[in-house]
C-alpha positions in Angstrom: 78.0 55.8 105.3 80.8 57.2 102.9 78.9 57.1 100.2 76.2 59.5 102.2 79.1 61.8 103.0 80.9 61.4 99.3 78.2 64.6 97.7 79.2 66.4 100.9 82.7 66.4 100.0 82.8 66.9 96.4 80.7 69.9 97.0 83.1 70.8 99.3 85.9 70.4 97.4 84.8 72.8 94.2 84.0 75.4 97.0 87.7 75.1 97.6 87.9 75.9 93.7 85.3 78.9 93.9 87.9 80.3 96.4 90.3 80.9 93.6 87.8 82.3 91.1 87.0 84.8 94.2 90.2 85.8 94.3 90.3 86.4 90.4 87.5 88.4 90.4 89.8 90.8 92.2 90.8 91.7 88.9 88.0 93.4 88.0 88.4 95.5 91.0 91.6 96.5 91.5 93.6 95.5 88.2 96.5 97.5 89.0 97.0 96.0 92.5 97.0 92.6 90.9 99.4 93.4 88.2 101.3 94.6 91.4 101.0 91.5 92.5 102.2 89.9 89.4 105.6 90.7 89.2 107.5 88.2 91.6 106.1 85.6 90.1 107.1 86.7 86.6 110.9 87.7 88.1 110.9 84.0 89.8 109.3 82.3 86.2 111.5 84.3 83.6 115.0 83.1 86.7 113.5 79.1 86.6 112.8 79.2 82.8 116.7 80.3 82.3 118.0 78.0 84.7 116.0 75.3 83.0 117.3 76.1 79.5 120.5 75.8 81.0 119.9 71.8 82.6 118.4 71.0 79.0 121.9 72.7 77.3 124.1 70.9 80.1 121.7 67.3 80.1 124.0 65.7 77.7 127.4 66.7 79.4 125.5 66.0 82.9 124.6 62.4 81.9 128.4 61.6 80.8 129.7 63.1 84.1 127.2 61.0 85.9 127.7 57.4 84.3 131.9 57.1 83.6 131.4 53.4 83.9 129.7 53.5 80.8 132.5 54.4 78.9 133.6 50.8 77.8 130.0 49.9 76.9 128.7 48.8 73.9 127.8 52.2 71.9 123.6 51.1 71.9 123.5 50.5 75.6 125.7 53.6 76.4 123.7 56.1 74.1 120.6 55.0 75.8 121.6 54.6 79.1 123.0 58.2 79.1 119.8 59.6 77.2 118.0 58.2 80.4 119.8 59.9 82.8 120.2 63.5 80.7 116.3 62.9 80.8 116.0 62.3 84.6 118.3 65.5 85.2 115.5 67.3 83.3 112.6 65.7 84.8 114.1 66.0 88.6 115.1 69.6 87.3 111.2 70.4 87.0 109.8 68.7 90.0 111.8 71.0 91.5 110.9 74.1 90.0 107.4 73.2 89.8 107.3 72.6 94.0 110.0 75.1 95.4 108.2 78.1 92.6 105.2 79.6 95.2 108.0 79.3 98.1 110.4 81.0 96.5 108.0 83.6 94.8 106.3 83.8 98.2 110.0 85.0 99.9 111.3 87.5 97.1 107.6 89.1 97.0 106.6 89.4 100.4 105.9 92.9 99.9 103.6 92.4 97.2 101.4 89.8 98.6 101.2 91.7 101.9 99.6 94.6 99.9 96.9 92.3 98.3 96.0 90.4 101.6 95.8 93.6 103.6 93.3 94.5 101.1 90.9 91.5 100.8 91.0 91.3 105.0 90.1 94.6 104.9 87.3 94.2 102.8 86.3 91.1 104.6 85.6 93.2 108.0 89.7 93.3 109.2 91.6 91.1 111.8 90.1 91.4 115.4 93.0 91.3 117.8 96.1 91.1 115.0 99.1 90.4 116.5 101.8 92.4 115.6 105.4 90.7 114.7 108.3 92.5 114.5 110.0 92.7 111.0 112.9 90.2 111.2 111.6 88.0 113.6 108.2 87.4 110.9 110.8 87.2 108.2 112.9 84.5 110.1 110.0 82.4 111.1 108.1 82.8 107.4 111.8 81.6 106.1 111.7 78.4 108.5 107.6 77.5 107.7 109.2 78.2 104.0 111.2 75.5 104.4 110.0 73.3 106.2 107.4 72.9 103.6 109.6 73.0 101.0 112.0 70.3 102.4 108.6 68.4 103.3 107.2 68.7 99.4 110.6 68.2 97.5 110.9 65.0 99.0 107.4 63.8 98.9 107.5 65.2 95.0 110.7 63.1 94.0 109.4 59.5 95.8 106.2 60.5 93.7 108.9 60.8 90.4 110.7 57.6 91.4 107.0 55.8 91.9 106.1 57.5 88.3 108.5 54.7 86.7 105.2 52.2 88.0 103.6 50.8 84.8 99.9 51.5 85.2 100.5 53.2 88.7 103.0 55.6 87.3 100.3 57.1 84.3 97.1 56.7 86.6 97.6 57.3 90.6 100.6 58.5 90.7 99.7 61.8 88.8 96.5 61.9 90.9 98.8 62.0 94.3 101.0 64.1 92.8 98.6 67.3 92.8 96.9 66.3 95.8 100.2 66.5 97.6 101.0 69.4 95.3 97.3 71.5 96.4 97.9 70.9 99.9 101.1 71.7 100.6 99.9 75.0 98.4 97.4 75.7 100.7 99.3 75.6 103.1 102.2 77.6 102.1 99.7 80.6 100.8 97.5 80.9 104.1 100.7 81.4 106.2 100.0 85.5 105.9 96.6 85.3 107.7 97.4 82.7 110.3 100.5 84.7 111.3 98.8 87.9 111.6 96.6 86.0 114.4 99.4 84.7 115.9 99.0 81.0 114.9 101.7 78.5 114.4 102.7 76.5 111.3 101.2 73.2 113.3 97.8 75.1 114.4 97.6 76.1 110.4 98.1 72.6 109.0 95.6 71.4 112.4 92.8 74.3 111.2 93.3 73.5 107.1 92.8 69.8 108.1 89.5 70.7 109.4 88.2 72.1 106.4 90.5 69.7 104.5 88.6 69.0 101.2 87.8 73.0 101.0 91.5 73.4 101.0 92.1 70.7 98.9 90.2 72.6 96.0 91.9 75.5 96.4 95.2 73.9 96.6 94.6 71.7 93.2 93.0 73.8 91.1 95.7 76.6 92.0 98.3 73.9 91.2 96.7 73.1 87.9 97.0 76.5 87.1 100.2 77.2 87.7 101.2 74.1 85.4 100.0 75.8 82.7 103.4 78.2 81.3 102.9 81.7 82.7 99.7 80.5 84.3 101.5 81.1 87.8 102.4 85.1 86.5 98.7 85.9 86.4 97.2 83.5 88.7 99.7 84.0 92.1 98.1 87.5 93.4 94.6 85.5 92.6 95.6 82.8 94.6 96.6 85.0 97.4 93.6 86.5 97.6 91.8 83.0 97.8 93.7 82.4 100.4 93.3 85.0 102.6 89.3 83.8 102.4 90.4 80.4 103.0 92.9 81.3 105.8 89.3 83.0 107.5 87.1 80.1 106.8 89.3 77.9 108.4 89.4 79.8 111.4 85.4 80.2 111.4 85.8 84.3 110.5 83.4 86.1 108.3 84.5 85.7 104.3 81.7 88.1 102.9 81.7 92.0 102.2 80.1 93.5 105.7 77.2 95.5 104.1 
């Protein structure tokens, strides 16, 4: 039976992918709203690339602070005890960035990304019945999903670190679960415009994603691969916001093509 239902799924899945190279054909449409759309994401990339530099300057100082009861140690098992831990500063200091970065771009450029998802609803036949949410009360509840997410994806993202150690498990699975958790929790996090704007909670987004769930997936990963890549996140982010506005609609059975 699953391996009837397997094709089924994988197509699924790379339809999840098509989503974002919908959204980047935007650029060909409307290059200066996606340029727009650019900016947080090169204002929050240019703040975490600093603030790493800084962790890599400080690793060394970090690691002494952390292990004073190395101090009597012979000088072999000191230096590479302490070159572990500088290392694991680094390393936790990237998870980090890598799963609070499309939170904390989607906070400081709210603005932004509203502009590009009013557009693509628009051009996918508008929002019948939108509820409308009053600034600061949007903002407040935005900032809780935000971090509920974030709280939710930090921690699953540093067990995955810790699990990473895992001969074998560490270089194989443990990479694989990493973007899986990494491309759903995405998903989630970039469809929270359009579910809002209907009125739907954080719980009846996750419930509605989960139905489409290997769709999503798709999206989610192959966003997350991009933004891996260094500045990949600067051009990609208004693409992927645009995929998911037509993922936000699919999973909530609306139309996702141009009404002729």
């Amino acid at each position: 039976m699953a391996s009837n239902n397997a094709p089924g799924v994988v197509r699924r899945f790379f339809d999840g992918v098509s989503l974002l190279g919908r959204g980047l054909r935007l650029w060909s449409t409307d290059p200066r709203l996606m340029l727009f759309g650019a900016l947080p994401a090169l204002i929050v990339a240019l703040f975490y690339g600093a603030a790493l530099i800084v962790l890599l300057a400080n690793a060394q100082a970090l690691s002494e602070w952390a292990t004073p009861f190395a101090d009597g140690w012979d000088s072999t098992w000191r230096t590479t005890l302490r070159i572990t831990a500088a290392a694991a500063f680094v390393a936790v200091g990237a998870i980090v960035a890598v799963y609070t970065f499309t939170a904390i771009t989607l906070a400081i450029g709210d603005p932004f990304y509203e502009k590009i998802w009013r557009s693509v609803e628009n051009r996918l036949g508008g929002i019948s019945d939108e509820v409308e949410v009053p600034f600061w009360p949007s903002l407040a509840r935005g900032a809780l999903d935000a971090l509920r997410i974030l709280a939710l994806t930090a921690l699953i993202g540093l067990g995955l670190f810790v699990l990473g150690f895992i001969p074998v498990l560490g270089q194989t699975l443990v990479p694989l679960a990493g973007a899986t958790v990494a491309g759903w929790f995405l998903a989630l996090e970039l469809t929270g415009k359009g579910f809002e704007a209907r009125g739907r909670s954080l719980s009846d987004r996750r419930r509605a994603l989960a139905r489409i769930r290997p769709t999503a997936l798709g999206f989610g990963v192959a966003s997350h691969l991009i933004f891996l890549i260094p500045l990949g996140a600067v051009f990609v982010m208004p693409a992927a916001v645009a995929g998911a506005t037509i993922l936000a609609r699919r999973a909530l059975d609306e139309p996702t093509t141009v009404p002729r």
